[in-house]
C-alpha positions in Angstrom: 107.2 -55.9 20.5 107.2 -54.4 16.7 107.0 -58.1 15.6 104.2 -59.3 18.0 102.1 -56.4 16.6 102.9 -57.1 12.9 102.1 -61.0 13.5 98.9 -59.9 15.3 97.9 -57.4 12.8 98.4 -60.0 9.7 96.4 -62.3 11.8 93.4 -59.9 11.9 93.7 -59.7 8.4 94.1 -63.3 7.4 90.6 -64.3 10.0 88.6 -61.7 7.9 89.7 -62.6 4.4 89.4 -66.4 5.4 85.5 -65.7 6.9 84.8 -63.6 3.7 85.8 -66.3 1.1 84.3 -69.4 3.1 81.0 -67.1 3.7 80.8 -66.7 -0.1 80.6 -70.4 -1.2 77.3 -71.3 -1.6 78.3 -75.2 -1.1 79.5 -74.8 2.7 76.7 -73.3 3.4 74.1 -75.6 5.7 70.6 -76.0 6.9 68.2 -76.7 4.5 67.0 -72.9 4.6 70.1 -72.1 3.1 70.4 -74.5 0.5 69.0 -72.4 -2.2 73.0 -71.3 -2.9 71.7 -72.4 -6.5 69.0 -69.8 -6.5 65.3 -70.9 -6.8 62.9 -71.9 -9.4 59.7 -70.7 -9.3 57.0 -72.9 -11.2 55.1 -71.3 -13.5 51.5 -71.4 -12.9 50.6 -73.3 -16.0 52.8 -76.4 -14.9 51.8 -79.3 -12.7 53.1 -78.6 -9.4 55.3 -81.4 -7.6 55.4 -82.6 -4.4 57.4 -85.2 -1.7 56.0 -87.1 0.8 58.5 -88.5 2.7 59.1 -91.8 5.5 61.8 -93.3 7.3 62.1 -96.8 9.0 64.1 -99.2 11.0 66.7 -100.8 8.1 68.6 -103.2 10.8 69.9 -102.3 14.0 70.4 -98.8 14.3 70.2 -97.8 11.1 67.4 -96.1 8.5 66.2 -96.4 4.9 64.2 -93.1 3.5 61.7 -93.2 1.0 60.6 -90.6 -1.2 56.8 -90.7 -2.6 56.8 -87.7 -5.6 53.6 -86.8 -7.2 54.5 -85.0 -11.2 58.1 -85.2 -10.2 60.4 -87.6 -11.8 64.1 -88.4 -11.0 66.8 -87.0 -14.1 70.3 -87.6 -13.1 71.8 -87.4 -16.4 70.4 -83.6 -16.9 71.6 -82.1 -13.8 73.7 -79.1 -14.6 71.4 -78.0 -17.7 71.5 -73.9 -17.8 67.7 -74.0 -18.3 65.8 -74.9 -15.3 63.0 -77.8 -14.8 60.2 -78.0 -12.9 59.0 -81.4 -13.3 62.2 -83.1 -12.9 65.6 -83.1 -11.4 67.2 -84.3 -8.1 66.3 -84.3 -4.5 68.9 -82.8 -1.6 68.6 -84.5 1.9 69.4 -82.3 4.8 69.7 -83.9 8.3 69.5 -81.4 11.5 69.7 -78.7 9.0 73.1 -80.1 7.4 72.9 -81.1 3.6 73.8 -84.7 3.5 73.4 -85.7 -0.2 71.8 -85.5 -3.6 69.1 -88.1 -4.5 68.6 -89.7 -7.5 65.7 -92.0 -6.6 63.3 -93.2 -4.4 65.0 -94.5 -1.5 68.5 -93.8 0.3 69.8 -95.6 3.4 70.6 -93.0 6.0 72.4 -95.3 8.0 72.6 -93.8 11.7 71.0 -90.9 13.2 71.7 -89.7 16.7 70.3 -89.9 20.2 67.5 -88.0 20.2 65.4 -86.0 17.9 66.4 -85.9 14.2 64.8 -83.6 11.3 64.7 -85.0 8.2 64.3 -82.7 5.0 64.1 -83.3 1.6 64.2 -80.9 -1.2 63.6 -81.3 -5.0 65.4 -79.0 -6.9 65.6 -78.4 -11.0 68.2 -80.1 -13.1 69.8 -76.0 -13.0 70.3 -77.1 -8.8 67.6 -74.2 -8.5 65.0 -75.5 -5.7 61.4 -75.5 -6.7 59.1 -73.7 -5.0 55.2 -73.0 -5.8 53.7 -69.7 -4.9 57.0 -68.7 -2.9 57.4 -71.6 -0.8 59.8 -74.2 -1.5 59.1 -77.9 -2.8 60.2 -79.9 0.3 59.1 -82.7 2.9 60.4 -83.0 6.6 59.9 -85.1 9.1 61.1 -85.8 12.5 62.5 -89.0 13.9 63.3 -89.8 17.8 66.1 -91.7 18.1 66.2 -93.6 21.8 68.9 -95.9 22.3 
């Protein structure tokens, strides 16, 4: 009985350390309201502020291409990770039914398929520091939603 207490006690322990280090890593976190794990990057007022349209269409049978339309915004794959953060430039995140699917380097990404039903579709573009821009407190994002009817 002394042992079934021990085991049960070390088991208590073990589920609270395990949710308190998963909780802490801001790259398992979802939802595209939670992506800011980076932090965020507010644009200063003297700066051209960007912005992402975006679309989705049929690409074959059951599957989907995305296209990104950015106005003062321009793709920089080889400066992500800088220390100093960007507000013109950097990457995109894609976030499907609130889970982050990818990075995006340019204008279009095949999402291959989506499930029954309705589908939210968020993009995000974020400073080359993996800060996401935002303009008067609201982040730089698109989303969309697609209904998927087989």
């Amino acid at each position: 009985m002394k042992r079934a207490g021990s085991f049960i006690s070390f088991f208590i322990i073990f589920l609270g350390f395990f949710y308190f280090y998963t909780s802490q890593n801001p790259h398992s976190q979802t939802g595209a309201d939670q992506h800011m794990g980076h932090g965020y990057v507010e644009i200063p007022k003297d700066h051209e502020i960007p912005a992402v349209s975006i679309s989705v269409a049929p690409d074959g049978p059951d599957t989907w291409l995305l296209r990104l339309e950015l106005l003062h915004f321009s793709f920089a794959p080889e400066k992500v990770g800088e220390t100093h953060p960007s507000y013109n430039e950097g990457h995109a995140h894609l976030y499907i039914n609130g889970e982050k699917i990818s990075r995006l380097y340019g204008q279009y990404y095949h999402i291959g398929k989506l499930k029954e039903g309705k589908n939210e579709i968020t993009v995000s573009l974020n400073s080359n520091n993996h800060g996401a821009l935002m303009s008067r407190g609201k982040p730089v994002m698109a989303s969309i939603t697609i209904d998927v009817d087989r």
